[in-house]
C-alpha positions as CSV (number, residue, x, y, z in Angstrom):
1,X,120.7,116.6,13.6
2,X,120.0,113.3,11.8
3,X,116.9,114.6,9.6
4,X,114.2,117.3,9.9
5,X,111.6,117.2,12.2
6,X,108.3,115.7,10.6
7,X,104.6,116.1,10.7
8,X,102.2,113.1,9.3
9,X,100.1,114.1,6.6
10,X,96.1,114.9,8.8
11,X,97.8,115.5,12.0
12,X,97.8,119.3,13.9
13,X,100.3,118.7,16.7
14,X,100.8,121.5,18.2
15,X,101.7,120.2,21.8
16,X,104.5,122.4,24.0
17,X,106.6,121.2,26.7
18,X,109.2,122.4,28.7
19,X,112.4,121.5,27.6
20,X,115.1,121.7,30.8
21,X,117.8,121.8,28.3
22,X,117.2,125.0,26.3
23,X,115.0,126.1,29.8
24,X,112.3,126.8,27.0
25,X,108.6,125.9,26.5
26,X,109.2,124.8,23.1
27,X,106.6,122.6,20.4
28,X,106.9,118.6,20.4
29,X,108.2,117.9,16.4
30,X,108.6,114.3,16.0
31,X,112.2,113.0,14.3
32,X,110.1,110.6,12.2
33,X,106.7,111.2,11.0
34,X,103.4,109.9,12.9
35,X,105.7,108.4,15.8
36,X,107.0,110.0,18.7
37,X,109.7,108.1,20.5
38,X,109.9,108.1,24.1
39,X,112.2,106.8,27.4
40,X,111.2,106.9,30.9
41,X,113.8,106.5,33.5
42,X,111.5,103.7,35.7
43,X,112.2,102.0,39.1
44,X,115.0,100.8,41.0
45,X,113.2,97.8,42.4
46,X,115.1,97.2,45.8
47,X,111.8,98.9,47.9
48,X,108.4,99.9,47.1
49,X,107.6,102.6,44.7
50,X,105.8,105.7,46.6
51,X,103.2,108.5,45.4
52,X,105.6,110.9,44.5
53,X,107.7,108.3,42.0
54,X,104.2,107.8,40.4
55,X,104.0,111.2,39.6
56,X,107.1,111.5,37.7
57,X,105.4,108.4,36.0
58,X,102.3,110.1,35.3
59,X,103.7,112.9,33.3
60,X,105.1,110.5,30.7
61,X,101.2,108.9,30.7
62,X,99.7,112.2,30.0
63,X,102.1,113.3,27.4
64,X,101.9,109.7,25.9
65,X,97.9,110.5,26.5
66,X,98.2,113.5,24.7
67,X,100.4,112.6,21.6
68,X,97.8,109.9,20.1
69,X,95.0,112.2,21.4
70,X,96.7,114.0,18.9
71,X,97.0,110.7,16.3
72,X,100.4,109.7,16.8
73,X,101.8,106.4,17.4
74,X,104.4,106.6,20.5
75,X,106.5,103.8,21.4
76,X,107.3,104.1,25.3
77,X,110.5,102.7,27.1
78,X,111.0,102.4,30.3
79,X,113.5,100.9,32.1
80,X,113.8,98.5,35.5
81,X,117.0,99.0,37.2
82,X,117.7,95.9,39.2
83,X,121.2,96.5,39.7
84,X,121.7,98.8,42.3
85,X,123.1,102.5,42.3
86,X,126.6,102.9,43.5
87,X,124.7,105.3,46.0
88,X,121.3,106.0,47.0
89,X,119.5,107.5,50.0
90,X,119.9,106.5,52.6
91,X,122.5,103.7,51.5
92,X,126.4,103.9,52.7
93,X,128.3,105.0,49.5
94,X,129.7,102.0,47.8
95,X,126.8,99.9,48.5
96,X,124.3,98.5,45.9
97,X,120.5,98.8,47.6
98,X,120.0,95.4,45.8
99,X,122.3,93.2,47.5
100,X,121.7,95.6,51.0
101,X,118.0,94.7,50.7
102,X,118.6,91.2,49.3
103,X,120.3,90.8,52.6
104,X,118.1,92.3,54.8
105,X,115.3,90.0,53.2
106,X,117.2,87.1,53.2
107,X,115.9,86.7,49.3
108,X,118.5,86.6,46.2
109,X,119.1,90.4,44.4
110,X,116.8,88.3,41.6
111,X,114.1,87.4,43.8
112,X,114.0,91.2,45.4
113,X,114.0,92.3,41.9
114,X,111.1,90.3,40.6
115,X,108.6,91.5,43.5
116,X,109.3,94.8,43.8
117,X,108.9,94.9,40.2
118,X,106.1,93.4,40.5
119,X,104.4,95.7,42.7
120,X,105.6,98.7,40.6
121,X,102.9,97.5,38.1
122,X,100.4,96.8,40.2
123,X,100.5,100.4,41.2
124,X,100.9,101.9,37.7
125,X,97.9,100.0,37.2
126,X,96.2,101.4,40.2
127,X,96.1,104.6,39.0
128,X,95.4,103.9,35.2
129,X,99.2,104.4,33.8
130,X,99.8,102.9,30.0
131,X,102.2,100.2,30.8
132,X,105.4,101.1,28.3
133,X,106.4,99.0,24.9
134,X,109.2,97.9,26.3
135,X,110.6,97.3,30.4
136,X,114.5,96.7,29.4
137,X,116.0,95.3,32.0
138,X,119.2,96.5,33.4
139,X,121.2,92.8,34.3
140,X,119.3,91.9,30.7
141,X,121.7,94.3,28.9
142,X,124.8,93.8,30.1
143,X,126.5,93.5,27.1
144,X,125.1,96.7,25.7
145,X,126.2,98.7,28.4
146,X,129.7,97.0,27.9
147,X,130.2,97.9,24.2
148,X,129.1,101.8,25.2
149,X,131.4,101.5,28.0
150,X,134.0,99.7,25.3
151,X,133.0,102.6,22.6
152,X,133.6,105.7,25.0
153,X,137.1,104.1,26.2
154,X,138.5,103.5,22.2
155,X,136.8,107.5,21.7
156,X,139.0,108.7,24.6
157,X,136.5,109.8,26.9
158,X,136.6,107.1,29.2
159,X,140.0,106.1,31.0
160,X,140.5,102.9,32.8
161,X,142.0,102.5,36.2
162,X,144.8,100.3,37.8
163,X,141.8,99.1,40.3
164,X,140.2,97.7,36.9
165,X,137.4,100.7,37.5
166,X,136.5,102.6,34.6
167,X,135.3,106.1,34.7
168,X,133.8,108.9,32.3
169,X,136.2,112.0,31.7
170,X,134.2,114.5,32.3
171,X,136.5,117.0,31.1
172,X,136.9,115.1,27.8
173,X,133.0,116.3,26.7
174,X,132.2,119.9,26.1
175,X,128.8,120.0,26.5
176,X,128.9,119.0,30.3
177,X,126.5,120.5,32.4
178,X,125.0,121.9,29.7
179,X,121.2,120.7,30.7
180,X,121.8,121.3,34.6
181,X,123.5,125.1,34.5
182,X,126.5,123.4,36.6
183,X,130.0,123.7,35.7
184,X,132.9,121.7,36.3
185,X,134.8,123.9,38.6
186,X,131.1,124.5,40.7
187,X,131.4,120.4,40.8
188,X,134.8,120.2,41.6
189,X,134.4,122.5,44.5
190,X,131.2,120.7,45.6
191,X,133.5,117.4,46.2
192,X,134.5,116.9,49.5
193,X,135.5,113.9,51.7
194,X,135.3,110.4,50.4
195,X,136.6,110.3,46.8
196,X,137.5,107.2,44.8
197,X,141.3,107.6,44.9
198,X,141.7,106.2,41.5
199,X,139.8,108.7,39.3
200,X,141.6,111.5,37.6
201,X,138.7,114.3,38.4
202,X,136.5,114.2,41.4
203,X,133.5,115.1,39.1
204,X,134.2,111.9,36.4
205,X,131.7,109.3,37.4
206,X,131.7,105.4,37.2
207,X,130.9,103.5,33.8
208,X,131.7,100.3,35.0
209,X,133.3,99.3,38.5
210,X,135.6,96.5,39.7
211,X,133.7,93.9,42.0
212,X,134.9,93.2,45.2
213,X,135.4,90.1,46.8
214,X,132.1,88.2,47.4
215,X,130.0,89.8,45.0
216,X,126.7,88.7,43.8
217,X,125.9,90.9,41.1
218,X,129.0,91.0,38.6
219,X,129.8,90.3,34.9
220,X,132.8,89.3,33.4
221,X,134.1,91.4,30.7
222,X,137.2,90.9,27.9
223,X,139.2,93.9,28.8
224,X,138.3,94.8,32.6
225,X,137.9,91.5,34.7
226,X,134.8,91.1,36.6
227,X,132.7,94.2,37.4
228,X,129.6,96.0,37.4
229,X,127.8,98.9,35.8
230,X,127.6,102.4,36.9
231,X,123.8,103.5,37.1
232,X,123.7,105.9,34.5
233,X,125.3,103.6,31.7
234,X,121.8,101.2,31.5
235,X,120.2,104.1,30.2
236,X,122.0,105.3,27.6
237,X,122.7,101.7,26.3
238,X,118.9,100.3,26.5
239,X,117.8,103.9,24.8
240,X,120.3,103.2,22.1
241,X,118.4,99.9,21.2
242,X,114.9,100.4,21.6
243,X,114.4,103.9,20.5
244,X,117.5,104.2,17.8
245,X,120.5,106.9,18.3
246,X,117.9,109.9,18.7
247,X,114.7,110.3,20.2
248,X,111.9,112.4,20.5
249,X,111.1,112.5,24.4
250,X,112.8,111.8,27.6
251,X,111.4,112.6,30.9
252,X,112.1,111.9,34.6
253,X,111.9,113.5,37.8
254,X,113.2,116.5,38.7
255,X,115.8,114.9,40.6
256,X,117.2,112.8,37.5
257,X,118.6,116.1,36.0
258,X,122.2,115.9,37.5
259,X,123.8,113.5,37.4
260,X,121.8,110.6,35.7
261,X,120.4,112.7,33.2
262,X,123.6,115.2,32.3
263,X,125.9,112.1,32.6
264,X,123.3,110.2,30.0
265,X,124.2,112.9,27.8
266,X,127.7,112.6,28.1
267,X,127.8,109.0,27.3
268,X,125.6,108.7,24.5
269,X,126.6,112.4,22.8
270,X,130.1,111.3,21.7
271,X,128.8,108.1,20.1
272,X,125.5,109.6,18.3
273,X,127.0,112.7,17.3
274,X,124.6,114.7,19.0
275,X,122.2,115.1,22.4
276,X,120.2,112.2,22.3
277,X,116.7,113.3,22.8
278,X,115.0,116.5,21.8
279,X,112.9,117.1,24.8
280,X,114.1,116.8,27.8
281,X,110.8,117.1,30.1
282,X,110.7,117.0,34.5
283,X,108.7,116.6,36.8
284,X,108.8,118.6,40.2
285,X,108.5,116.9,43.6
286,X,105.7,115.6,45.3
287,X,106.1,117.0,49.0
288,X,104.7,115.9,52.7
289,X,104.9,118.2,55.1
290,X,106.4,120.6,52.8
291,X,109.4,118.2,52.1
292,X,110.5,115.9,49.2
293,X,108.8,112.5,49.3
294,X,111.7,109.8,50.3
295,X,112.2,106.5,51.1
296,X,115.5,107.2,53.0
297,X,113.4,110.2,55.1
298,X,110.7,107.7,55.7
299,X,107.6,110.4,55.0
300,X,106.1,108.5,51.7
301,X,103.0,106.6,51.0
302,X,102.5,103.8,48.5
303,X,99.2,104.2,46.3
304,X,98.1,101.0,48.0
305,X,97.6,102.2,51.2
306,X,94.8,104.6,49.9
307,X,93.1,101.3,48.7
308,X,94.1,99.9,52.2
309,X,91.8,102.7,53.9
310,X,88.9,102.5,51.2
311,X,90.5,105.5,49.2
312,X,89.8,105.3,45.1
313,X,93.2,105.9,43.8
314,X,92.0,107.6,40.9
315,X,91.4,110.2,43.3
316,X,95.2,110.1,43.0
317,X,95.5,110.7,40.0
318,X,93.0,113.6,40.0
319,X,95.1,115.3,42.9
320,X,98.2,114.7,40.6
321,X,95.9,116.8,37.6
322,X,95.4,119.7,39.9
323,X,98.9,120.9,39.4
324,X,101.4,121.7,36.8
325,X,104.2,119.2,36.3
326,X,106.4,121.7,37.2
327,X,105.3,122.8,40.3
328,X,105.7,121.6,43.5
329,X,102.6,119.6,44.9
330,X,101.7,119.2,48.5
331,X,100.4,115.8,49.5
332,X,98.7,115.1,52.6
333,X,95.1,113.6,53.4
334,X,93.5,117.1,53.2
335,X,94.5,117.7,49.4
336,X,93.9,114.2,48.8
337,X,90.4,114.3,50.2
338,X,89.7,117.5,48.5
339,X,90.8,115.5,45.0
340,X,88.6,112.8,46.3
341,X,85.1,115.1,46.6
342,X,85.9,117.1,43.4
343,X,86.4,113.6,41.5
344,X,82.8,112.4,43.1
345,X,81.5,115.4,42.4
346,X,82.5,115.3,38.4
347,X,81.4,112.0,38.4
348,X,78.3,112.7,40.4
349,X,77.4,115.8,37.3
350,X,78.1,113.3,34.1
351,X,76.1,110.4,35.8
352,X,73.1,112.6,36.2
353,X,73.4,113.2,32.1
354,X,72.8,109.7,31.7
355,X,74.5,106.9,30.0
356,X,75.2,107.3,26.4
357,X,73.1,105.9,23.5
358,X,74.3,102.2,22.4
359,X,74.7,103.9,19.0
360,X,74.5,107.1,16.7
361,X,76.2,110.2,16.9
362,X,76.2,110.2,20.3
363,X,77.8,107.1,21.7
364,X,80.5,107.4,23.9
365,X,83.9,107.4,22.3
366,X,86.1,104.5,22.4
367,X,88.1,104.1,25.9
368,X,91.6,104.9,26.1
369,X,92.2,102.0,28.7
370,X,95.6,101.5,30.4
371,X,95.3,97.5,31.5
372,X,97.7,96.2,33.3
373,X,101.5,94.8,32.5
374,X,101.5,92.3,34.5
375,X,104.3,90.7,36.8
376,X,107.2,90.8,34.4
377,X,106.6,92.2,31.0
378,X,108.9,90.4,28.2
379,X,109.8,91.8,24.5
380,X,108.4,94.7,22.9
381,X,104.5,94.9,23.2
382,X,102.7,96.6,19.8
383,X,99.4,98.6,19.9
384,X,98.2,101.7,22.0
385,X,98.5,100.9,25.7
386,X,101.8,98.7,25.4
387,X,102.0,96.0,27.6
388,X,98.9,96.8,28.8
389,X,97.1,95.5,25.7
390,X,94.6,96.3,23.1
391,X,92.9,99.4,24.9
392,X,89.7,98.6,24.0
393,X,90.2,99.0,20.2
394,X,90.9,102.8,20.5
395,X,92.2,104.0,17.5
396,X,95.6,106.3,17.2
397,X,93.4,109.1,15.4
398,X,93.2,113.0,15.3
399,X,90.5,113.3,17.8
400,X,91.8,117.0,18.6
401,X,91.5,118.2,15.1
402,X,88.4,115.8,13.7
403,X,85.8,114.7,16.2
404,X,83.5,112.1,15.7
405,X,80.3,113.8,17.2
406,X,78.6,116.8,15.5
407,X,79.7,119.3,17.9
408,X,77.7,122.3,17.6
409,X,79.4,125.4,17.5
410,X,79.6,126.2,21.6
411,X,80.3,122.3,21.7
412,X,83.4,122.9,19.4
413,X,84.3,125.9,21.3
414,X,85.1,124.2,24.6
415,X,86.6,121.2,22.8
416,X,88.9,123.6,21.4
417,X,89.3,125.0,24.6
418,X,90.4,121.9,25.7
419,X,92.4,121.0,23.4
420,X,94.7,124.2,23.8
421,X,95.1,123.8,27.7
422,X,96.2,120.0,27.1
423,X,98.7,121.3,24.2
424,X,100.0,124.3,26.8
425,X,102.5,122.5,28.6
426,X,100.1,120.4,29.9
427,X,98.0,122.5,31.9
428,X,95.5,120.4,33.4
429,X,94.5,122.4,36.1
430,X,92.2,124.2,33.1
431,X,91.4,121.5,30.9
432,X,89.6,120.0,34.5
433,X,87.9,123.1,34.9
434,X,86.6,122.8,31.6
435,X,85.3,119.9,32.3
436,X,82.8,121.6,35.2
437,X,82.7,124.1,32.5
438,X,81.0,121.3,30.2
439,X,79.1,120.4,33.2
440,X,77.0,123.6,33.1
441,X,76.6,124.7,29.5
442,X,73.7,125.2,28.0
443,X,74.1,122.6,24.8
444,X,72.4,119.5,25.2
445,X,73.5,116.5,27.3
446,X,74.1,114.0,24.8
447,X,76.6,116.7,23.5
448,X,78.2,117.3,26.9
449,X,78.3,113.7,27.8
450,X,80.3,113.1,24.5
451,X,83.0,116.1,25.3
452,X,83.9,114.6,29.0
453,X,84.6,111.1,28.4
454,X,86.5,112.6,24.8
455,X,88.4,114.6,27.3
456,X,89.0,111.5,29.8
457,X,91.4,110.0,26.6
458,X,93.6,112.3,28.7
459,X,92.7,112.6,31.7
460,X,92.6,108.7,32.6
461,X,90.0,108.9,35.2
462,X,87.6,106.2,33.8
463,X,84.6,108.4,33.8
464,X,83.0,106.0,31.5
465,X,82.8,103.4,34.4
466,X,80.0,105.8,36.2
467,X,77.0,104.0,35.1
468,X,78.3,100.4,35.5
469,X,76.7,100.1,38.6
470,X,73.3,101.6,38.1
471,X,73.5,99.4,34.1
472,X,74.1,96.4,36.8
473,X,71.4,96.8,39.1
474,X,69.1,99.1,36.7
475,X,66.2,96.2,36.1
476,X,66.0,95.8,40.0
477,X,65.8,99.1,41.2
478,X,63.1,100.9,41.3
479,X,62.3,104.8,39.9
480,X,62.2,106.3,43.1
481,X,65.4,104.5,44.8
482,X,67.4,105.4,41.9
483,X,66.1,109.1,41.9
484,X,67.2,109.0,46.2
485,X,70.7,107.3,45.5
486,X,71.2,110.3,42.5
487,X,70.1,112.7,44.8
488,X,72.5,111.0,47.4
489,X,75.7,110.8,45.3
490,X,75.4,114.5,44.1
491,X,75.2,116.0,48.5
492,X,78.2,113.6,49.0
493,X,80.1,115.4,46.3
494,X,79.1,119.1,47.6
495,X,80.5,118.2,50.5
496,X,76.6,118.3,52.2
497,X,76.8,115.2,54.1
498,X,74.3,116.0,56.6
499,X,71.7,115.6,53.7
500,X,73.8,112.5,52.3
501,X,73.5,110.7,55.6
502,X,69.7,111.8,55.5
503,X,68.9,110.6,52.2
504,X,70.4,107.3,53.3
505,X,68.3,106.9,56.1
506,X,65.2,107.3,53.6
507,X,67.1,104.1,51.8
508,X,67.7,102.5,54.6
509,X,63.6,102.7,56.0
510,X,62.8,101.6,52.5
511,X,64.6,98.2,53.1
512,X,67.7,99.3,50.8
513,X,71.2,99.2,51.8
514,X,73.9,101.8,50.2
515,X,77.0,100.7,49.5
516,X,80.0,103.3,48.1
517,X,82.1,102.6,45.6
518,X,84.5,104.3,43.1
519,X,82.0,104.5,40.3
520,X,79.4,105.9,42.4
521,X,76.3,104.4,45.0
522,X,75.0,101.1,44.9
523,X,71.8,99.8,46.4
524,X,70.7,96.2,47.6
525,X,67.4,95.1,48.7
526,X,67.5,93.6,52.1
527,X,66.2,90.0,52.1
């Protein structure tokens, strides 16, 4: 271990996460004090992200969420891989899904990378995700993957091939399979059919392969000709660089644990002397029709297409909240309407509190906005929200241990509350029903107005936003309009639409037309 985990002076973390490689819940201790570093393994941007890779994005946004909830600084990584796998679904073995689509697009692998990267933002944005510090890109770190590649060979536990392929020897690194539970016999015995001839082991995997004739995508090197990298060296390398030999945090889908994940390990072990991250944290599957979400099986969604059918995608987001990361989650258009109502309905109960003073005690705390990346993010961004910018001044403070409100004592009690479900592995299927908790206490509005949009520092669901239409429109609207469009908004999110469609009509035979939107009902007069 290089050092002792640390604890800056005024901070009380005292969040828990599953770690998959001691199979433990176990308490987040950052390496270096008041910082938590953290890598994502991101896209392969040869199609369109779907819901279910946003998920495995989300949990890194509510642990990032959490951790400066908490008052610590976290820089973020998270990569772009645009060079291919050697496999994928649904992608003949050998191929690289950026020069297949590149071809069946007639575009350049770099012009395939740069819009489906694209769109990956976008939809982070969609569904209020802090855009990382840094988006390393893989064909940007070439020659860091090559001195790894280099490093491992001189350390003896890579081995080159006649073919010019090099390869990882598995059997060379002790600790293999030590975060999966497989062994190398199990994986030996799992190999069947079509095996590279050339390697020594049927379980060592590719750090850097020959390119065949005709090749877009290859690099010339000073030992092994011209080639390519294996998919799980980029992550190791661009970890390495951004986030130092050892890190806090590294997370992924559940599907990252073997191999990328257990073969990141093996390359970057040997050279840093130890695992390289602490926490190891994974999110499970989003399923349709009780199957894994996959592009190759053709039953996924992209978060766009709920925008596409007048859907808010925060509702989304909430669905994704209603579950622990590490449980299965069933998406269809049922769960995602039910997430849809319950958000309205939340939204519907904090509007009717009333928008918070200007100033005081009582006015709202400062936003904890995700912005937007943009089309290609360059360099390391600085401040909260990354590349996403300044998010709206909110400042990396203890809000979980010092609020800035004068909580009574019930008002503390369900903060607290709150704070422990957060901190418990992330439950958020409490910390939301705290919220409708809040909702229906008996302290005084101002008070739970305050503890909701604190909580939505986590929760990302842009609460704040639900009197932006009615602060618009205010001056023109009268009393008794605004009291039928409150009355309105709070049937539609009960579920009683008969007396939502009623109410309308009322609207509609006083000359006022009712148009929905994500922060709630708006009203125009008719000319």
């Amino acid at each position: 271990m290089d050092g002792q985990p640390l604890r800056r002076p005024g901070t009380t973390l005292m969040l828990r996460l599953r770690n998959t490689l001691t199979r433990r819940v176990e308490p987040v201790e950052p390496l270096e004090a008041g910082r938590v570093r953290m890598y994502t393994c991101g896209p392969t941007v040869y199609r369109y992200a779907h819901v279910g890779n946003l998920r495995s994005n989300l949990l890194a946004d509510v642990i990032r969420r959490v951790l400066l909830y908490h008052g610590l600084d976290v820089l973020h990584v998270k990569n772009i891989t645009d060079v291919g796998h050697l496999r994928d679904e649904g992608i003949d073995r050998g191929a690289d899904p950026m020069l297949v689509q590149a071809g069946l697009e007639s575009k350049t692998p770099a012009e395939i990378a740069a819009a489906y990267e694209a769109a990956f933002h976008a939809d982070e944005a969609l569904v209020n995700i802090l855009p990382a510090h840094v988006f390393p890109r893989a064909t940007e770190h070439i020659e860091e993957m090559l001195r790894l590649a280099e490093a491992l060979e001189d350390a003896g536990y890579a081995y080159v091939t006649p073919e010019g392929n090099v390869y990882y020897s598995v059997a060379a690194f002790d600790g293999y399979g030590r975060l999966s539970g497989n062994t190398l016999s199990d994986l030996r015995a799992g190999h069947r059919g079509d095996i590279e001839p050339d390697k020594r082991d049927p379980a060592d995997f590719a750090l850097w392969k020959a390119a065949g004739p005709g090749r877009l995508l290859k690099w010339p090197t000073p030992r092994w000709g011209e080639g390519f990298p294996g998919w799980h060296l980029e992550c190791s390398a661009m970890a390495m660089r951004y986030l130092g030999p050892r890190f806090d945090i590294h997370t992924g889908g559940i599907d990252n644990v073997f191999p990328h994940h257990e073969d990141e390990i093996a390359q970057s072990a040997p050279i840093v002397g130890d695992v390289p991250a602490r926490h190891w944290v994974h999110g499970e599957f989003l399923l349709m029709d009780g199957k894994k979400m996959a592009k190759s099986a053709g039953n996924f969604q992209r978060v766009t297409e709920l925008v596409d059918r007048g859907l808010d995608p925060l509702a989304f987001r909430y669905l994704l909240l209603t579950s622990r990361y590490s449980r299965k989650l069933e998406y269809s258009d049922r769960s995602l309407a039910s997430a849809a109502a319950a958000l309205e309905s939340l939204r519907a109960g904090l509007r009717a509190l009333g928008p918070p003073p200007p100033d005081g005690p009582w006015t709202a705390p400062r936003v904890l906005a995700a912005g937007a990346a943009g089309d290609r993010p360059e360099g390391v961004a600085t401040g909260v929200a990354g590349h996403g910018g300044d998010a709206a001044g909110y400042a990396v403070l203890d809000h979980a241990s010092t609020t800035s409100a004068p909580l009574s004592p019930d008002g503390r009690a369900l903060h607290d509350r709150f704070v422990a479900a957060i901190d418990d592995d992330l439950d958020m299927p409490v910390a939301l029903a705290l919220l409708r908790e809040i909702l229906r206490s008996p302290i005084p509005a101002d008070e739970r107005r305050w503890l909701i949009l604190d909580a939505d520092a986590v929760l990302g669901l842009d609460l704040h936003r639900v009197w932006d239409a009615a602060r618009a429109g205010d001056a023109a609207v009268p009393d008794d309009v605004r009291a039928l469009v409150t009355a309105r908004d709070t049937a539609r999110a009960s579920g009683d639409y008969p007396a939502a469609d009623a109410l309308r009509a009322r609207l509609d035979a006083l000359g006022w037309d009712v148009v929905d939107t994500p922060a709630g009902s708006q009203v125009r007069r008719r000319d």
